[in-house]
C-alpha positions in Angstrom: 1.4 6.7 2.1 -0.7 5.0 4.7 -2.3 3.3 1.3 0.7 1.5 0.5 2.0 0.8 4.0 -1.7 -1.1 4.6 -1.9 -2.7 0.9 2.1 -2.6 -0.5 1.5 -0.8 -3.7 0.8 2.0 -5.4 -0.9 1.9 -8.8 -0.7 4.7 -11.3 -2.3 4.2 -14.2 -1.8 5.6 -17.9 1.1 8.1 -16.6 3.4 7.1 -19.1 2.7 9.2 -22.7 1.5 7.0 -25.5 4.5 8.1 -27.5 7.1 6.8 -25.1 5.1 3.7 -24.7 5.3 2.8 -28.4 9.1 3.8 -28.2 9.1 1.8 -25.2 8.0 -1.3 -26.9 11.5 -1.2 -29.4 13.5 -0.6 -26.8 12.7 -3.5 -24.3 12.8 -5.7 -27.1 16.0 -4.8 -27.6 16.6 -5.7 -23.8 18.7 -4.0 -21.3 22.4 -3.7 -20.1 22.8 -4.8 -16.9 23.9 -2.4 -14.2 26.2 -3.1 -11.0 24.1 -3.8 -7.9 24.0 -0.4 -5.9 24.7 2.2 -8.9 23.2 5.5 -8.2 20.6 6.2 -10.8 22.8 9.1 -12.8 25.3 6.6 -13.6 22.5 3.4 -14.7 21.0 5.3 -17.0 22.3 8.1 -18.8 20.4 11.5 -19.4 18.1 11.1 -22.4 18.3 7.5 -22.0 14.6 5.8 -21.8 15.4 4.2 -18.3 16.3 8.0 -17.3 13.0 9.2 -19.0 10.8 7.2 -17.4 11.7 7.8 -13.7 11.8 11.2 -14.7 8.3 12.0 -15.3 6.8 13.9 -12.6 4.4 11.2 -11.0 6.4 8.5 -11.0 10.0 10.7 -9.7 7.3 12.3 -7.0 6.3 8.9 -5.9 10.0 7.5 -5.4 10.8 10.4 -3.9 8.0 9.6 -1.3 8.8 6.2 -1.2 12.7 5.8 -1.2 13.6 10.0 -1.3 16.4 11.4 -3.3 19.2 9.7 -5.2 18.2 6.2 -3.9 20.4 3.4 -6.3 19.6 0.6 -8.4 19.6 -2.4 -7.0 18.8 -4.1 -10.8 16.4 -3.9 -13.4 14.8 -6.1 -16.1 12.6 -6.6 -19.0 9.7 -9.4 -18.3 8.5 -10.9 -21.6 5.4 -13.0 -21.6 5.3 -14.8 -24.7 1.8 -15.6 -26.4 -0.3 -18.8 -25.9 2.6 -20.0 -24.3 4.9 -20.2 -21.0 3.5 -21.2 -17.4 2.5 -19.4 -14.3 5.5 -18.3 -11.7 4.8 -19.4 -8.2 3.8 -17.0 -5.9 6.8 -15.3 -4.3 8.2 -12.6 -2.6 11.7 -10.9 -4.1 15.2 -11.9 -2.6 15.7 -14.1 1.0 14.0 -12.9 3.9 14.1 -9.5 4.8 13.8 -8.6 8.3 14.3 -4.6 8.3 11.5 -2.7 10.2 12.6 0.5 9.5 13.3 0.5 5.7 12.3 -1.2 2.3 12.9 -1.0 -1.4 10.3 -0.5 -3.8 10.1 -2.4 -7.5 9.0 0.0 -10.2 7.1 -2.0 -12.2 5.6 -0.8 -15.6 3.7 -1.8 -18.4 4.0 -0.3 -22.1 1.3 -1.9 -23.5 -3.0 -2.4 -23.0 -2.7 -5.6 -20.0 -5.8 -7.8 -20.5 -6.7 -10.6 -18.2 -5.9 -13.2 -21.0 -2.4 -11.6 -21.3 -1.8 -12.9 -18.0 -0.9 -9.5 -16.3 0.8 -9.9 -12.7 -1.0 -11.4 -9.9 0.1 -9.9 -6.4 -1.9 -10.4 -3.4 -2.5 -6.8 -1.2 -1.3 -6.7 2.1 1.3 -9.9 2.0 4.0 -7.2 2.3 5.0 -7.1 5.7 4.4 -10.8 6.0 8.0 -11.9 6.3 8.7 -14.7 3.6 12.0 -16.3 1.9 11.3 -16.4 -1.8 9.4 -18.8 -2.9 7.7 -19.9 0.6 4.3 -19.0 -1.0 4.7 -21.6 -4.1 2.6 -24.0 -3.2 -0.6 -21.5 -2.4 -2.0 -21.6 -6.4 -4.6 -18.6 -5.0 -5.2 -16.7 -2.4 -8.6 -14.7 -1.4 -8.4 -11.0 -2.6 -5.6 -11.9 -4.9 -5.5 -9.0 -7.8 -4.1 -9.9 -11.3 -3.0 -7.2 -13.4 -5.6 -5.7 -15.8 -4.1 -2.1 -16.9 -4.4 0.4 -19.7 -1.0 1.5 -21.3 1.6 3.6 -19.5 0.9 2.2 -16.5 3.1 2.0 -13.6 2.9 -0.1 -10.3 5.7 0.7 -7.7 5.6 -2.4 -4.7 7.0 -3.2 -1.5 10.0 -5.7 -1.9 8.0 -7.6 0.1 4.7 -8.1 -1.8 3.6 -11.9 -3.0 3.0 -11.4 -6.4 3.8 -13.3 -9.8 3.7 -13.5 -13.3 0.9 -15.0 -14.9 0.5 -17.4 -18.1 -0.1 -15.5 -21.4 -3.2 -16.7 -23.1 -3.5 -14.0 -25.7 -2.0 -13.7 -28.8 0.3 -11.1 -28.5 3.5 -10.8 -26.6 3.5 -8.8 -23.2 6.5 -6.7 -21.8 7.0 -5.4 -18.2 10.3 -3.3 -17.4 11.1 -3.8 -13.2 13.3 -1.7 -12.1 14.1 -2.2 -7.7 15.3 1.0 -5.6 17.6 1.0 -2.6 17.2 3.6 -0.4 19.7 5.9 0.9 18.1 8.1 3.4 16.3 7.6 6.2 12.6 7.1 4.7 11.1 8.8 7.6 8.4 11.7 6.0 9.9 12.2 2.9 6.0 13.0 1.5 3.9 15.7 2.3 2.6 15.2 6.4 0.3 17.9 6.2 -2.6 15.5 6.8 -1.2 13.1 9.5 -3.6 13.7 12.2 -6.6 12.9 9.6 -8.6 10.4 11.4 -8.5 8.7 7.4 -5.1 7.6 8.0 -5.5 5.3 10.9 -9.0 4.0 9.3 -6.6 2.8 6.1 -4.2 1.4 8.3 -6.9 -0.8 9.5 -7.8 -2.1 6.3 -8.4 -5.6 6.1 -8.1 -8.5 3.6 -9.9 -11.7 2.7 -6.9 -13.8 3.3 -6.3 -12.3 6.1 -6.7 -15.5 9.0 -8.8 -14.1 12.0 -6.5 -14.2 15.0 -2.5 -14.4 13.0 -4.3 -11.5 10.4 -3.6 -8.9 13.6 0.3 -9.8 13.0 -0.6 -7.6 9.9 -1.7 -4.5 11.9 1.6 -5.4 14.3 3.4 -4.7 11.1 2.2 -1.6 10.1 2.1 0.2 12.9 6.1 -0.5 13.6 6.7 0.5 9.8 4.1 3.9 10.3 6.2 4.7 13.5 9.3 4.7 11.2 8.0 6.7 8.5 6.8 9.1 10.5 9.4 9.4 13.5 6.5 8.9 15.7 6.9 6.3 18.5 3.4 6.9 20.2 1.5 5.8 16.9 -0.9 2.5 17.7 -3.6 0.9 16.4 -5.4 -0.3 19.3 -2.2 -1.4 21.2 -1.1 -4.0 19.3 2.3 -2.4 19.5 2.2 -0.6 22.7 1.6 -3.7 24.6 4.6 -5.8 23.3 7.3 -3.1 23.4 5.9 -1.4 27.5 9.6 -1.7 29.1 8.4 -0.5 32.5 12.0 1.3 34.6 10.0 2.3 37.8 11.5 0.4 40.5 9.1 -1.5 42.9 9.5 0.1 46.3 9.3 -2.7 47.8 12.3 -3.7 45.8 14.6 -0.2 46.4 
C-alpha cells in the first residue's frame, strides 16, 4: 500500500489465465455496453459475464478490495484499441477535472489481453505524478518526462492506478492491433485500512514513502512527500504519521493561551 501511495500503481503481471485472455480478445472486439455512472458492480456486469470474471479473480478482487474495499461502483469502463502502424500519441493527462479530495481516490483497472511490446505502443504513465493535482490535459504540452515508464507487459496483465496518475496511450508501431479494457472504481467506504496493517510499524514503509523520482524538481518535488503523508494519515487513521515534518509543521494549530494574553 505504501508502494502505490508513493508511485500510484500497482502492477500485476500475467494474473489473468491464458484462456480468458484469448476469450478476452473476442469479446473486446465486440466492444462493451455502457453502464450508468455509479452502478454497483453486481448490476454492471452480470455473474458469468467476462467483466464479472475478471474482477473476480483472486489478485485482482484482493487488490480492489485494498484499494477501494467492498462493493465500490463503476464509475465507467472501456475498451482501448490501438490500431497497427497507425494512430498518434495521446497527450499526457490525468483522468477527469481536478480532483481535490485528500481523503479518497478511485482507482482505474487497467488490463492488457495480449503480449505488450514497446513497438505496440503500450501506456506511458509517469510514477509518482498522482498526487500532483492537475485538470486533464495540463500535462499536454510535456512530450516526456524523466522516469516516465511505457508499458511493456506479458499477457494477462493488469495495472490498477490512482485517478490521478499522468499517463497516456502511446502510438502503435507494430503490426498488430492492441486492446486495453479500463475499468474506474468509486469507492464507497471509507478507504482507511482496508488491507492487511500487520506490518505498519516496519521501518520499510516510511523508507518507500520517501521514494523519489527523476522528475521530481528539487525544492516543489517535497510537495510530493506533503502529499503522501496527508493521503498515508487517511488510510491509516493515523494523524501523527510524518515524514520529517513536512506535515506537522503546516497543520501545528497551537490553543494554549499566552499568559500574558489571559
Amino acid at each position: 500500500m505504501a508502494r502505490f501511495v508513493a508511485h500510484g500503481s500497482l502492477r500485476l503481471d500475467a494474473v489473468v489465465p491464458e484462456a480468458m485472455n484469448e476469450e478476452a480478445l473476442k469479446v473486446l472486439a465486440d466492444g462493451v455496453c455502457g453502464v450508468p455512472y455509479g452502478t454497483p458492480v453486481a448490476e454492471a456486469f452480470p455473474k458469468g459475464s467476462f467483466s464479472r470474471r475478471l474482477v473476480e479473480l483472486p489478485r485482482v478482487a484482493g487488490a480492489l478490495r485494498s484499494l477501494v474495499g467492498p462493493d465500490p461502483l463503476i464509475d465507467h469502463h472501456h475498451v482501448h484499441i490501438r490500431e497497427p502502424e497507425g494512430g498518434t500519441a495521446q497527450p499526457l493527462h490525468g483522468d477527469a477535472i481536478i480532483d481535490v479530495r485528500p481523503d479518497a481516490f478511485d482507482v482505474q483497472l487497467m488490463y492488457y489481453p495480449q503480449e505488450v511490446t514497446l513497438e505496440m505502443g503500450g501506456t506511458l504513465s509517469v510514477p509518482g505524478s498522482h498526487l500532483r493535482r492537475t485538470n486533464e490535459t495540463d500535462t499536454g504540452r510535456y512530450q516526456n518526462l524523466r522516469g516516465q515508464t511505457r508499458l511493456v507487459c506479458p499477457a494477462g496483465t493488469v495495472v490498477i492506478v490512482h485517478h490521478g496518475i499522468w499517463h497516456g496511450g502511446r502510438r502503435n508501431d507494430s503490426a498488430v492491433k492492441r486492446y486495453m479494457y479500463k475499468i474506474r472504481f468509486n469507492p464507497t467506504v471509507r478507504q482507511v485500512r482496508l488491507w492487511n496493517t500487520g506490518d505498519l510499524a516496519d521501518p520499510a514503509v516510511a523508507e518507500e514513502l520517501r521514494t523519489r523520482f527523476p522528475w521530481y524538481e528539487n525544492a516543489a518535488g517535497r510537495l510530493e512527500y506533503h502529499n503522501r503523508v496527508r493521503l498515508w494519515r487517511a488510510l491509516t487513521g493515523d494523524d501523527s504519521f510524518d515524514l520529517d515534518h513536512w506535515v506537522t509543521r503546516v497543520t501545528n494549530r497551537p490553543n494554549r493561551v499566552s499568559r500574558s494574553h489571559a
